[in-house]
N, C-alpha and C positions, 0 to 999 in steps of 0.2 A: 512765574515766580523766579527770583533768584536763588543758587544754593552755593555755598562758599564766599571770597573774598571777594570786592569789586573788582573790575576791570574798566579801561576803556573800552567804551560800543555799547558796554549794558542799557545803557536806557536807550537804546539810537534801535537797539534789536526790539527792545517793547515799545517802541514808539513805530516802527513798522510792520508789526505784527498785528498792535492795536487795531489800525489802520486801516491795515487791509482785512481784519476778520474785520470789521465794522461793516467795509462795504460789501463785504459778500452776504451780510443778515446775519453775522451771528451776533451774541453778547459776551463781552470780554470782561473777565474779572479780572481782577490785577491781588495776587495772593502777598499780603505783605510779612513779611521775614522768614519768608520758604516757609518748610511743612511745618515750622513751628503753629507761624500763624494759619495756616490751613487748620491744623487740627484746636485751634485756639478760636475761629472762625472771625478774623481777622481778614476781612478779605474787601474788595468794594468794585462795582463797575466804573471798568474807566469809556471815556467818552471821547468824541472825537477832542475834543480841546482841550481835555486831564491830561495830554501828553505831549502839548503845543510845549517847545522849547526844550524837548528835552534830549536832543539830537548831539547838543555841544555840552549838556548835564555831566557832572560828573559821580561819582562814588554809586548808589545803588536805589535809585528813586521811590521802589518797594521798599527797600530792605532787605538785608540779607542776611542767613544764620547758616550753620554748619552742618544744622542736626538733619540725620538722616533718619527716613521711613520707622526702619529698627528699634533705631534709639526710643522713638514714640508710641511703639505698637501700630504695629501694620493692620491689628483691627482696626483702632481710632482713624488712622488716616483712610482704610476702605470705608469706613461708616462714615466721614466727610464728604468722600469723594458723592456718595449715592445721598446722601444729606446737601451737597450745592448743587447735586444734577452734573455734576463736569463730564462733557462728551468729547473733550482732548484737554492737552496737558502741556504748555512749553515752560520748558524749563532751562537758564542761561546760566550757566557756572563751570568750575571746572572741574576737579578731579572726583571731588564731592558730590558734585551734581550728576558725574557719572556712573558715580557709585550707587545714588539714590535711585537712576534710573534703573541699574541694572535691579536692586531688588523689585522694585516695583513688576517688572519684567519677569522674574524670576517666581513669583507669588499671584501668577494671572489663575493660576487654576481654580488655587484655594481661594482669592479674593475676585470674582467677575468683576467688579466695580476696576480695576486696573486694565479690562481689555476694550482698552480707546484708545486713538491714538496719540503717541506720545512722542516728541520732540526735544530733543536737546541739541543747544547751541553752545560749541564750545567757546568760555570766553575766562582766560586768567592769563596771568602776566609770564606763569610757568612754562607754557604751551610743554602741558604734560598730559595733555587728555588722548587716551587708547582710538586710536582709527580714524585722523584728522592731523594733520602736516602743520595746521597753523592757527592760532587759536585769537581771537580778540583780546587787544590787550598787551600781546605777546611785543608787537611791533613798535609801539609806543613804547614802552619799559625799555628795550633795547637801545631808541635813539636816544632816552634820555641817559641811560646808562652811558653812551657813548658821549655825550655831550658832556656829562661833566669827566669824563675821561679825559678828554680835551684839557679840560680848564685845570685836572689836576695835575697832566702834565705840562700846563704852561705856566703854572704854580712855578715850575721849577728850573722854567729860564733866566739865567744869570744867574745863577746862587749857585750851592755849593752840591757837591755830591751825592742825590737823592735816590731813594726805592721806594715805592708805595705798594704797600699789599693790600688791597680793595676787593671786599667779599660785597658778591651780588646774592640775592634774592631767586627762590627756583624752583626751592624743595630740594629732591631729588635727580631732578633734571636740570640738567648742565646747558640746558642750549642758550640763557640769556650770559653765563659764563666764556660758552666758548663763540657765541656770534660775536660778542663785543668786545674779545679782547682781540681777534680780526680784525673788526672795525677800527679799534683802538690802540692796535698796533702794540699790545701788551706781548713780554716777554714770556710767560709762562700761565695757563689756566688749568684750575686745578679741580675736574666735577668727579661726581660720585659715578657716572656708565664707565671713568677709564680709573683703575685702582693705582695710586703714586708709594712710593715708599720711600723709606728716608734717604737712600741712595739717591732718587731722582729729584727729592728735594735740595740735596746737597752740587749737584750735577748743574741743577740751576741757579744756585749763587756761583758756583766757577764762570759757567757762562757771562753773570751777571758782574762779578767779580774783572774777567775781562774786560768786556764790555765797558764799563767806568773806568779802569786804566787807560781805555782806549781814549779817553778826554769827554767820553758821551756825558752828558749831565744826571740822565736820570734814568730808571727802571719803573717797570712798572709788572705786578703780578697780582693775578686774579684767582678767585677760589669762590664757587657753587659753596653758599650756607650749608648744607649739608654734602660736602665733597668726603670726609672721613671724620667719623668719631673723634679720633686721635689728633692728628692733624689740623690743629683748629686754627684760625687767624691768629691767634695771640701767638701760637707753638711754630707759626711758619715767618711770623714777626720776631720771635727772640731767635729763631737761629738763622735767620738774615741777619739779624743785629750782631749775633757772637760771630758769623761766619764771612764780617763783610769788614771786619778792623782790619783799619790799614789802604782799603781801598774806600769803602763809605760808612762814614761813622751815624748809628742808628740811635736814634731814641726815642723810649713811648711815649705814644702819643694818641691816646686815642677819642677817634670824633665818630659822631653821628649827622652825615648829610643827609636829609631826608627829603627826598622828592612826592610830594604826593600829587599824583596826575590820575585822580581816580581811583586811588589810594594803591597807585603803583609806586613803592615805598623801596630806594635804593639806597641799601647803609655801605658807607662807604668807612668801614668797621675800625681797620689798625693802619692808622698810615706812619709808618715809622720813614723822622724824620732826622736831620742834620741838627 
């Protein structure tokens, strides 16, 4: 089953999973939209050809939903469990999916039906999942992230004086903010693991402030969706904009670029412009 958001690899993971339980003898269900549909019994055998093609598939072939064990009563989903016969469990997601593992884990005494084994593969665009370096998903989100990085900095050859403040996708976790604005050769990245204050915001339009005196064309700054409460895209785009008269003249402007690669979805939020 899936639990959380798609990613790239998700069907490429049940398409070799299938696969190979097939030819070891066993029978593989395929649970569609996580434990919802388990406890809904939504469920169907897949076969060796149900998963022909689905290597280059994108978004989430089952289906996927958010809801965990808990939310549904951990009786209902043990009485599923020993109601399909299930003698293991994979399950592909990320932080969510980590989550539903761990209760499942946590409730083997009182529920027998949960002691099989169980697997999860980490796979979200966040690579926020606890005891794993790198997550499917994560690597693709990144180059496209980087890619239109590119394009918004080449936006801004020949023309006049430009800053873009471009918020990634993450959660909590900073790493699709701060790998790509490495890659992307961004001026400043702003996630929620390192806490900024308004001093350091302001520290980096001087920088930036320079910098464009210096005849350079453009800026460019990054900010983790949820880098600070306060601190939002709009709040680091007007005082760019008040803090930048004289050397880059800013104005709102705001878009939604959406990339969807498996419904790896990159807003590229406030670009304040000339």
């Amino acid at each position: 089953m899936n639990v959380g958001a798609p990613a790239c690899g998700v069907n490429a993971v049940i398409r070799s999973f299938s696969r190979l339980g097939i030819t070891k003898g066993y029978t593989i269900m395929g649970i569609h939209e996580g434990f919802h549909g388990l406890v809904n019994d939504d469920l169907s055998k897949i076969g060796w050809q149900d998963v022909r093609g689905w290597v280059s598939m994108g978004g989430s072939a089952l289906g996927t939903r958010r809801d965990k064990p808990s939310e549904l009563g951990l009786d209902v989903v043990a009485s599923k469990f020993r109601q399909h016969q299930l003698c293991g469990l994979l399950v592909v997601g990320g932080f969510e999916a980590y989550e539903c593992m761990i209760e499942l884990a946590e409730n083997r005494e009182k529920h027998p039906e949960f002691c099989i084994p169980m697997v999860m593969v980490p796979a979200t665009i966040s690579n926020n999942v606890p005891g794993t370096d790198f997550s499917l998903g994560a690597d693709t989100a990144l180059n496209e992230i980087t890619t239109i990085l590119d394009k918004i900095k080449q936006s801004a050859m020949g023309t006049k004086r430009r800053v873009f403040v471009v918020e990634t996708m993450g959660g909590y976790c900073g790493y699709l903010a701060t790998m790509s604005g490495l890659a992307g050769g961004a001026d400043a990245a702003y996630i929620y693991e390192e806490p900024f204050t308004i001093d350091d915001l302001r520290q980096d339009v001087v920088h930036l402030r320079a910098k464009i005196a210096d005849n350079v064309q453009r800026g460019l700054v990054l900010r983790a969706e949820f880098a600070s409460k306060n601190y939002t895209s709009q709040f680091i785009h007007q005082l760019y904009a008040e803090e930048g008269k004289g050397i880059f003249d800013c104005r709102w402007r705001h878009r939604f670029c959406v990339i969807d690669c498996d419904l790896v979805t990159f807003r590229c939020a406030m670009v304040p412009d000339l």
